[in-house]
N, C-alpha and C positions, 0 to 999 in steps of 0.2 A: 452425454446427451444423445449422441446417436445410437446407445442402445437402449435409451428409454423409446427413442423416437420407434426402435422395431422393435419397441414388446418385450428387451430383453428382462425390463425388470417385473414382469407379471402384473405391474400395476395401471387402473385405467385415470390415476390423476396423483401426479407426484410431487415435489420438490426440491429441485436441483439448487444445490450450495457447494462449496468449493470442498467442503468436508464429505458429501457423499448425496445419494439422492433417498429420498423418504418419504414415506408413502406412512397415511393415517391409522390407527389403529385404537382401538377400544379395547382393554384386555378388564376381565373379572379378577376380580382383587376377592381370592379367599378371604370365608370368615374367618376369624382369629376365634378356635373353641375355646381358649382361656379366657380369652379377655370380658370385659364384663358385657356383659349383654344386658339390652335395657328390656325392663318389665312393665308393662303399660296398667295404670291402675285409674282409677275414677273416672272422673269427666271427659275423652278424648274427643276434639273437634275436630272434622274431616272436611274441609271444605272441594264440594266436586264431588260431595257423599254419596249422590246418589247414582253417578253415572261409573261407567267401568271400571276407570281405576281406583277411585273411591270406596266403591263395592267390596273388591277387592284387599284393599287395605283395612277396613271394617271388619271385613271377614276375620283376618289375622291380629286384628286386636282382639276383637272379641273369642277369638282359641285361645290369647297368651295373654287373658287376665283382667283386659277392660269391662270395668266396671259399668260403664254407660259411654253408647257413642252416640256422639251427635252429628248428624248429619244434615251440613247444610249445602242448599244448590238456591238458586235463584229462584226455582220453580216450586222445591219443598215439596209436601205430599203428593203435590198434582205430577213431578215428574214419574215418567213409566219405571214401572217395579218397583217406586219407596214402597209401597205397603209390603211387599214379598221380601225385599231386603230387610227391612225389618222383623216380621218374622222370622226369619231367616236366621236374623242374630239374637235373638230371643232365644232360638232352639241349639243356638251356641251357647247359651250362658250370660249377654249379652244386654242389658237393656239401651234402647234403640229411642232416638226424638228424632224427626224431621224436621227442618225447620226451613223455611222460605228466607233468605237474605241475601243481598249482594254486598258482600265483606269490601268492597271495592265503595261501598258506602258507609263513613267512618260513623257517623251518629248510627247509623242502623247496624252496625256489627259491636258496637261499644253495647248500646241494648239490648241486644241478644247475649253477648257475653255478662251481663249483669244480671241476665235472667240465668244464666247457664256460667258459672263458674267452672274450669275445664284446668286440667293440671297436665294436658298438652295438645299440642296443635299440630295439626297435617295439612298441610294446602296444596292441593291438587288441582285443583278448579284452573282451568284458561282458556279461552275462544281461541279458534281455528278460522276465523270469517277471513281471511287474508287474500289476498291477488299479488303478483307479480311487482316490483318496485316501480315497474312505469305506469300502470294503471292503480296502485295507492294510493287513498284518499285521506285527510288525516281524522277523516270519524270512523273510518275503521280501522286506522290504526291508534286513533285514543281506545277505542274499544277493547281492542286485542292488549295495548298495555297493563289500561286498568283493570281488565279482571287477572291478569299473573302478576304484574308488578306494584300496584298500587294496592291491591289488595295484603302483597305480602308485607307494603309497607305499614297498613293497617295495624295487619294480625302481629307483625311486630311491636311496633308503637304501645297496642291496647291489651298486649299479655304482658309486656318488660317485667313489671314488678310480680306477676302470679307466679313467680315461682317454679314455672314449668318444670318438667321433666323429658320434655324431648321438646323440637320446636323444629318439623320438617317441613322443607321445601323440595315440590316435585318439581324437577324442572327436564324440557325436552333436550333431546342432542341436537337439535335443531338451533340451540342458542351456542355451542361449541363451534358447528363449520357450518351453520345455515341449510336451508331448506328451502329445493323450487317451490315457487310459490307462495313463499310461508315469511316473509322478509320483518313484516311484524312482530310473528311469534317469534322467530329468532330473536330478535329485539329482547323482546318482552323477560322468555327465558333466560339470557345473557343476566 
């Protein structure tokens, strides 16, 4: 303890147990170039399509073979750059839909999904509106759930039987050792 306490072990937040002291860490786990890598074909739905990481992942379907992505956000064409991102992936290869829907709304995401049959799912989509645990309200923390965790339960529930071929969830490091401010999203992400 007393050479955690001066520094000795280079770390500014540790855990002391009787077996040693330890300190967090995040390591990248190469890709394995044998193993199979997945190929993205037809219908892929992005939920968070149209904001950063969305974009982002869009991008990279439509380089490695996506046939059509869909991209849904709550705000749909009216958010800033749908019409650019879409072109965008047009000029990848890519055909591109926006669509306006809160997947965190199960009739309105089963309807979209009925219009748009998809053979895999990405959900990215989740609010940051969060404050500190003493000033949390629980309408923004129903908020902050339902657009990452209730929505995943959705896009669960309303793909089961499709078939899919990948079925990802982005989730923050923030739901691993939490986040100032962020007590919801932690939540949420966990």
């Amino acid at each position: 303890l007393g050479w955690v306490l001066t520094g000795g072990s280079g770390e500014d937040q540790v855990a002391v147990r009787a077996s040693g002291v330890y300190g967090r860490r995040l390591n990248r786990t190469p890709a394995h170039p044998d193993g199979p890598r997945w190929q993205p074909e037809g219908t892929v739905l992005i939920t968070g399509g149209t904001g950063g990481l969305g974009g982002h992942v869009a991008r990279w379907l439509a380089r490695n073979g996506a046939e059509h992505v869909l991209l849904v956000s709550r705000r749909g064409p009216d958010a800033p750059g749908a019409a650019e991102l879409v072109a965008e992936l047009r000029e990848l290869g890519a055909e591109a839909t926006v669509a306006a829907c809160d997947v965190a709304d199960r009739d309105a995401l089963a309807a979209l999904l009925a219009e748009h049959p998809v053979t895999a799912v990405v959900h990215a989509a989740g609010v940051t509106d969060d404050h500190e645990i003493g000033t949390l309200d629980l309408g923004t923390y129903h908020a902050v759930l339902r657009a990452k965790a209730l929505a995943a339960a959705n896009l669960s529930e309303l793909t089961e039987d499709a078939g899919l071929s990948a079925f990802v969830l982005f989730s923050s490091i923030a739901g691993v050792w939490g986040s100032g401010g962020q007590a919801a999203y932690a939540a949420a992400n966990a």
